[in-house]
C-alpha positions, 0 to 999 in steps of 0.5 A, a space after each residue: 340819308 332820307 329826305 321826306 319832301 312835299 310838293 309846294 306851290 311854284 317858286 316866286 322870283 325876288 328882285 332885288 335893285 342894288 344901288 352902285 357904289 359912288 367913287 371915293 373922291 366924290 361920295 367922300 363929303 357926303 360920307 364924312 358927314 354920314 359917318 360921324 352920325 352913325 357913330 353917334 348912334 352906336 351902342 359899341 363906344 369902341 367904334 373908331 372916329 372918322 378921319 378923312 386923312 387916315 382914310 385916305 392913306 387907307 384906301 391908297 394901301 387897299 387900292 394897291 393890292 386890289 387886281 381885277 379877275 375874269 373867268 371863263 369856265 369849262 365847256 358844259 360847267 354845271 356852274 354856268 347855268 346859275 354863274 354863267 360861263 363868263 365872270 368877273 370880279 375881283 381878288 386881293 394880293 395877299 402873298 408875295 408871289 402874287 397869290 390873290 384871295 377872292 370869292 371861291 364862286 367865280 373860279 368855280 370850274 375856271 378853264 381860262 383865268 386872267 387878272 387885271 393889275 392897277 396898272 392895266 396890266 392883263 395876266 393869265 393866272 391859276 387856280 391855287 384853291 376852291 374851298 366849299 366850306 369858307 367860299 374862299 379862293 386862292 388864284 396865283 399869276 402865271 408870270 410875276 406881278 408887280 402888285 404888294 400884299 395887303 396885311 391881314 386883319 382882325 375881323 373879330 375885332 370890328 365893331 358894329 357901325 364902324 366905318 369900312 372901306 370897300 375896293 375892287 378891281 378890274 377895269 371899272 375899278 371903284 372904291 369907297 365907305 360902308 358901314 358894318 351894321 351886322 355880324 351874324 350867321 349865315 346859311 346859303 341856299 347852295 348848302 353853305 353856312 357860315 358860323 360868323 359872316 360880315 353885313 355892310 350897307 350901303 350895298 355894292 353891286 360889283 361885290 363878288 371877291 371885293 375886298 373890305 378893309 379897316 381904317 388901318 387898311 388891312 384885309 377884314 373880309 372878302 365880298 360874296 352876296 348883295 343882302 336885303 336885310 343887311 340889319 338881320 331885322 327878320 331874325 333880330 326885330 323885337 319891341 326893344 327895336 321898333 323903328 329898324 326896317 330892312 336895308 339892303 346890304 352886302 355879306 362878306 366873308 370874314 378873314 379870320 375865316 380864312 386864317 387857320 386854313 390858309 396852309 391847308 388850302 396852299 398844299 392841297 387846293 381846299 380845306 379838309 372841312 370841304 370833303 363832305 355829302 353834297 346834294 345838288 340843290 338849291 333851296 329857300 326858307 318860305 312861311 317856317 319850310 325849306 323849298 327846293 328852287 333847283 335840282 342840279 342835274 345828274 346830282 344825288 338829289 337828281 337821280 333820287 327824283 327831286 324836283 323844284 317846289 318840293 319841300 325838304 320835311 326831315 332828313 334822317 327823321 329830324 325836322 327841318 325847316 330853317 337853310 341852317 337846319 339842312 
């Protein structure tokens, strides 16, 4: 494979400020308000109404299957320059065994892993998958876990602006209401692209493996990354839409995703989707051209003499210039 690359100017860094997530108990007024507003303002008349006392039976059954996960990786991971060597996060029990579903990122390279029950308790667990093309990760307790299963839902069914209810784990555990406002494909700056990706807003900050769930608390997504354009008004604005401006947000991973690979990564720790060239960069798309951002070391883009602020013109003499593209 070639890749023709220019030199760029130096990489400009993005903040982005993410507001917390509030408690349920006490956001719960002010989003019973909000709700039936952005209902109004929908497009879909399928989106459900907002009732407080089904919502709350929701997020009793979500909550319960919600445990806190925390990583150490591996001496020398080369995930720990971008990750760190110690995470945090969460994962939901989605196996009678304990099995919990979470965010492949943070058990990438995990050399000691432990989960945080609702109850306090902290249990060493196993990695049962990574899976590179979904994101997805399975880990398994070593000892039993008093913690139910969650029900896995429809992710296609949702609605756009329809009500979510988002939980995570660990010992700041918290949980409350979004609102799907996007539905999308998504390419990441780590080569991963997703067909169909979930976009909620308000953002949480602790989104890494958080579980979002349906009025009928069943699973419907899996929390990746905090967005600043959770709309998609850079790809969707037009004249029809003059008044959308960008809002910051949170993209899940949809459990349909996960459904026709679930067997799959069980037996054999990933999907046969994730055997695949890897390059070892990081890259963004700036003014219609890809810029790589990071080169891992002793990657294949490494070794070939790549370097950040180089630009990525075509690869095989196609052009590239979008993350999906690449």
């Amino acid at each position: 494979m070639l890749l023709v690359i220019a030199n760029a100017l130096s990489d400009g860094r993005m903040q982005a400020h993410v507001s917390k997530l509030c408690r349920f108990a006490a956001c719960w007024a002010a989003l019973a308000c909000w709700m039936p507003l952005a209902q109004a303002q929908a497009s879909d008349h399928s989106t459900p109404k907002f009732d407080a006392a089904s919502w709350q039976l929701a997020s009793d059954k979500a909550n319960a299957s919600v445990v806190g996960i925390e990583v150490l990786s591996v001496r020398g991971a080369r995930s720990a320059a971008t990750l760190g060597r110690q995470r945090a996060g969460t994962a939901v029990v989605i196996g009678d065994d304990g099995l919990a579903l979470t965010i492949g990122y943070l058990i990438l390279e995990a050399e000691r892993l432990n989960l945080l029950t609702p109850q306090g308790r902290r249990l060493p667990a196993r990695v049962v998958a990574y899976d590179l093309a979904s994101g997805f990760g399975l880990v398994a307790p070593l000892i039993p876990m008093d913690v139910p299963k969650i029900a896995l839902g429809d992710s296609d069914a949702l609605a756009l602006q329809a009500p979510l209810l988002v939980s995570t784990g660990g010992e700041d555990r918290e949980y409350g209401l979004t609102q799907l406002v996007s539905t999308r494909k998504f390419s990441g700056y780590w080569e991963y692209h997703l067909e169909r990706a979930l976009f909620t807003s308000p953002p949480i900050d602790n989104h890494g493996g958080a579980g979002v769930f349906n009025q009928a608390g069943e699973l419907v997504g899996v929390g990746s990354l905090y967005v600043g354009d959770s709309h998609g008004v850079r790809e969707g604005l037009n004249d029809e839409a003059p008044s959308q401006r960008p809002r910051p947000g949170n993209m899940f991973v949809p459990i349909n995703t996960l459904k026709p690979i679930l067997a799959e990564l069980k037996a054999r720790g990933h999907s046969q989707a994730s055997v695949r060239p890897w390059l070892g960069v990081t890259s963004t798309e700036r003014e219609g051209q890809i810029v790589i951002t990071r080169v891992n070391p002793k990657s294949p883009a490494s070794e070939a003499g790549l370097r950040p602020g180089d630009v990525i013109l075509q690869i095989d003499g196609r052009p590239v210039k979008e993350l999906e593209a690449l």
